[in-house]
MARTI-225574 format. One record per residue: z, y, x of N, C-alpha, C, O in turn; residue in one letter. Coordinates in steps of 0.001 Angstrom, whole numbers, always signed. Each point is the difference from the previous one (the first is absolute). Layout:
N
    n_pz    n_py    n_px   ca_pz   ca_py   ca_px    c_pz    c_py    c_px    o_pz    o_py    o_px rest
       Z       Y       X       Z       Y       X       Z       Y       X       Z       Y       X    A
...
This chain:
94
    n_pz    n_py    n_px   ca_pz   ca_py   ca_px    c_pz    c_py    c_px    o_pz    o_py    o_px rest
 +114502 +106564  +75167    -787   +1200    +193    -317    +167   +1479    +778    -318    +900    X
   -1764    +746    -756    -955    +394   +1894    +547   +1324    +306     -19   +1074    -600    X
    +694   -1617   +2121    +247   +1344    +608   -1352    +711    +605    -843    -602    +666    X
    +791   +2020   -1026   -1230    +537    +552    +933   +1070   +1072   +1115    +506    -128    X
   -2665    -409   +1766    +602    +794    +652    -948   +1336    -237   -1220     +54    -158    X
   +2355   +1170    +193    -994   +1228    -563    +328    +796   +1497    +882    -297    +805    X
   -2014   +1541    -700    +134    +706   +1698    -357   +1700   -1138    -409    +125   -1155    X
    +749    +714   +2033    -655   +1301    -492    -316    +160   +1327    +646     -45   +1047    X
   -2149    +304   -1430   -1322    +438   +1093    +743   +1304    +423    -443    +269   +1117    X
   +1342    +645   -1474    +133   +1292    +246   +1347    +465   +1066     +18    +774    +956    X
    +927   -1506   -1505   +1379    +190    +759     +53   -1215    +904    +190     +53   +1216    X
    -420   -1406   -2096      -6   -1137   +1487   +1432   -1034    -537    +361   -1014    +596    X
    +390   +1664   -2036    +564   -1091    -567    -483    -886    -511    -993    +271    -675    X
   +1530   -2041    +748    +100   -1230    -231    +765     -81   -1004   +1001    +711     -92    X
   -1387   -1684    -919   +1039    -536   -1256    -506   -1168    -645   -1122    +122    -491    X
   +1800   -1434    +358    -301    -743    -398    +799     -34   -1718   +1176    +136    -337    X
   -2361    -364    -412     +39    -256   -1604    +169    -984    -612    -800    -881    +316    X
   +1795    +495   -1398    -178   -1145    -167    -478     +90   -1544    +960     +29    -770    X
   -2490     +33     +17    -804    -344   -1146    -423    -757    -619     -13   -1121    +507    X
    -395   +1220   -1499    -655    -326   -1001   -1567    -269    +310    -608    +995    +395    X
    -180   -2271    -523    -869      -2     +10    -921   +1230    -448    -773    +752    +593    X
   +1341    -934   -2298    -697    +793    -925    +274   +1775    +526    -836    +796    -426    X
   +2225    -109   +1515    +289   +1002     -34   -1383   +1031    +595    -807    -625    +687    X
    +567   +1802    -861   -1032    +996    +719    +691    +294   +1570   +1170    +231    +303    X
   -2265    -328    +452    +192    +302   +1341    +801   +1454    +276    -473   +1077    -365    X
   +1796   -1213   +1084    +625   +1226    +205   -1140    +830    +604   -1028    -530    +420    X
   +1315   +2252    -384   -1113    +472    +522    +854   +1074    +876    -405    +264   +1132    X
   +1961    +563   -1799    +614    +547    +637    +986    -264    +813    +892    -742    -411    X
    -832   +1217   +1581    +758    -571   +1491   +1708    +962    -596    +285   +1133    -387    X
    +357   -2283    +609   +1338    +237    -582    +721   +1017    +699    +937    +642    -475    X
   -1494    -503   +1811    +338    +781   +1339    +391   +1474    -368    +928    +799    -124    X
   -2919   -1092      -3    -514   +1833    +575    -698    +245   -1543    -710   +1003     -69    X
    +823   -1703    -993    -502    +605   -1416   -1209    -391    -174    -454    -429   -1061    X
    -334    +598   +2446   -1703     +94     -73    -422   -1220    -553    +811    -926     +35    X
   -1937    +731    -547   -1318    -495    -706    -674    -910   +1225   -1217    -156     +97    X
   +2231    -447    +863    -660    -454    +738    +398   -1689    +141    -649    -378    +976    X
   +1167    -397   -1341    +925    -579    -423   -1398   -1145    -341    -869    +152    -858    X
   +1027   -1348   +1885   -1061   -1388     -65    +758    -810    +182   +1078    +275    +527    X
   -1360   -1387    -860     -35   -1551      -7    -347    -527   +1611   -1121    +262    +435    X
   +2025    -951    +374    -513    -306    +892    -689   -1736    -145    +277    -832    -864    X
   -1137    +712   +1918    -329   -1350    -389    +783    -601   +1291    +104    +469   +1134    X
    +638   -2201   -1944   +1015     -45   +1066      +2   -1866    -336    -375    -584   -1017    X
    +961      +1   +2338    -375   -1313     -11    +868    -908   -1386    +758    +810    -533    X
    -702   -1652    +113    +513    -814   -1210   +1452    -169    +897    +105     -31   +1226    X
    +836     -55   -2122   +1357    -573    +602    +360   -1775    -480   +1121    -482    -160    X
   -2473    -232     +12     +32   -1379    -303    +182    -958   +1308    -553    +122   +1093    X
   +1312    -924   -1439    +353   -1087   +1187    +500   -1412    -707    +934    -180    -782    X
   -1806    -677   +1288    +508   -1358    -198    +858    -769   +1135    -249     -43   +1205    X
   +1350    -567   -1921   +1076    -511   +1370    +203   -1558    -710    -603    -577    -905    X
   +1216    +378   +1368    +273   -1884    +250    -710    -840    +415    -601    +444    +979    X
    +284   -1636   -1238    -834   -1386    +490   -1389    +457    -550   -1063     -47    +619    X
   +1356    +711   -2499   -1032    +308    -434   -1170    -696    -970    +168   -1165    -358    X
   -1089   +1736     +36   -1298    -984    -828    -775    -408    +904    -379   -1169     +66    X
     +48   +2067    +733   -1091    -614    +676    +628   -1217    +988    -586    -999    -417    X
   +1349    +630   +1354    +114    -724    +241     -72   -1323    -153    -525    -836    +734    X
   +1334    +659   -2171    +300   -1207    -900   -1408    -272    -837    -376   -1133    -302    X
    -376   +2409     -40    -846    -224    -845   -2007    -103    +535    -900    -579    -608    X
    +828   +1299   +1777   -1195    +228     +55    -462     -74   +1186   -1187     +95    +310    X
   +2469    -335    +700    -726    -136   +1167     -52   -1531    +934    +786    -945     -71    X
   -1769   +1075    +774   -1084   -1214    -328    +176    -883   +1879    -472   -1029    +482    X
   +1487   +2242    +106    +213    -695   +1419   -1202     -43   +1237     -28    -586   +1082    X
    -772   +1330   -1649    -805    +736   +1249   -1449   -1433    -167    -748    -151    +966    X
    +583    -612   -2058    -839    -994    +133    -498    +179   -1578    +614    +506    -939    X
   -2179   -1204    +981    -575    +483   -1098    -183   -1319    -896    +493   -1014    +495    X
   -1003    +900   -1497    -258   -1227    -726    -759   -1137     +50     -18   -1032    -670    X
    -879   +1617   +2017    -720    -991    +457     +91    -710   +1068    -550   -1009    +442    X
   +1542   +1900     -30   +1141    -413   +1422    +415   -1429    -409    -392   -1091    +413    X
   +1618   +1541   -1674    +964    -767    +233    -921   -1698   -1066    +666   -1025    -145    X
   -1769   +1094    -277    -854   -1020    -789    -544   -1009   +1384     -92   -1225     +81    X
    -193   +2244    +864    -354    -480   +1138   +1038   -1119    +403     -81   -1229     -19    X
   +1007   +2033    +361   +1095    -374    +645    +660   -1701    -561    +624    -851    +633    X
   -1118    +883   -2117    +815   -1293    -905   -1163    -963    +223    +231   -1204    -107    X
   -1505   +1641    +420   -1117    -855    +136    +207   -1014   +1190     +52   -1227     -96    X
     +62   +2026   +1289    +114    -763   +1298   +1276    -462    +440    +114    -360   +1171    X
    +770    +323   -1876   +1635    -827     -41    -437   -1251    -117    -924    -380    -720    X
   +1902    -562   +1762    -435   -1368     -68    +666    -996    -776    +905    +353    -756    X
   -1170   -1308    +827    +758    -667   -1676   +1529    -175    +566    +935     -67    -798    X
    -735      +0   +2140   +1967    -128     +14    +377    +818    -474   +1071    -155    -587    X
   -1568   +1178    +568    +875   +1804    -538     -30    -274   -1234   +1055    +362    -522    X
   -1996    -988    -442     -89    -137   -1190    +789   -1196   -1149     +64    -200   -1213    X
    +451    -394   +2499    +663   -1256    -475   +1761    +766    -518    +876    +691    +518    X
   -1125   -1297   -1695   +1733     +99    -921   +1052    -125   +1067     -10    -611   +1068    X
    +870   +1317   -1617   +1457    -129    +686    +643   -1541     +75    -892    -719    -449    X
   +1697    +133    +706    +570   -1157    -605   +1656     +94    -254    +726    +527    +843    X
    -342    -944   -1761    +977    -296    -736   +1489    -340    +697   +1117    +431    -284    X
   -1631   -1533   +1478   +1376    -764   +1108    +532    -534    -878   +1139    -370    +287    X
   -1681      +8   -1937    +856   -1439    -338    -676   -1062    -146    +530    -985    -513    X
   -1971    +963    +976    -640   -1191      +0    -572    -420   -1699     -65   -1119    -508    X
    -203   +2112     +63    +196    -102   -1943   -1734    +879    -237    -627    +162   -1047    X
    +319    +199   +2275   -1503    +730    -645    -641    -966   +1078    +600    -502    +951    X
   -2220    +303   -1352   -1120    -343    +515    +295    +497   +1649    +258    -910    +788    X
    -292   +2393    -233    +158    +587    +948    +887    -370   +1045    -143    +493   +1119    X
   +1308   -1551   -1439   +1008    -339    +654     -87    -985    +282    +593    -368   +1014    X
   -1366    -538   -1764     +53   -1253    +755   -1415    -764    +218     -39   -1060    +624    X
């Protein structure tokens, strides 16, 4: 359930609610009785913490797709050449 923050325009008390989507907007200030009694509008209490999604999932390292197409284009064939083995058992090693 959403905590709502409520103010009465009249006396100047604060109260935070904790409702029902479905509940009707309080209207009386618990204070002073009065009919004055609103809904404040107030920032989300949402926060994402750890390493996260976006990190792992969507972010792209400050370079775009035509960057990095670029980038595999003009690599020269040593960079492209296979690892080798060091037992003399692949093509690459000997």
């Amino acid at each position: 359930m959403p905590i709502y923050a409520y103010k009465c325009s009249s006396c100047g008390h604060s109260e935070d609610v904790m409702q029902k989507f479905s509940d009707a907007p309080l209207t009386i200030c618990t204070a002073c009785g009065r009919k004055s009694f609103s809904k404040q509008l107030t920032a989300a209490g949402f926060q994402l913490k750890g390493s996260g999604w976006y990190v792992t999932d969507f972010k792209n390292n400050g370079s775009s797709k035509k960057e990095q197409k670029k980038d595999s284009e003009t690599s020269s064939p040593s960079e492209k050449a296979p690892a080798t083995c060091g037992a003399g058992a692949c093509p690459a090693c000997t």
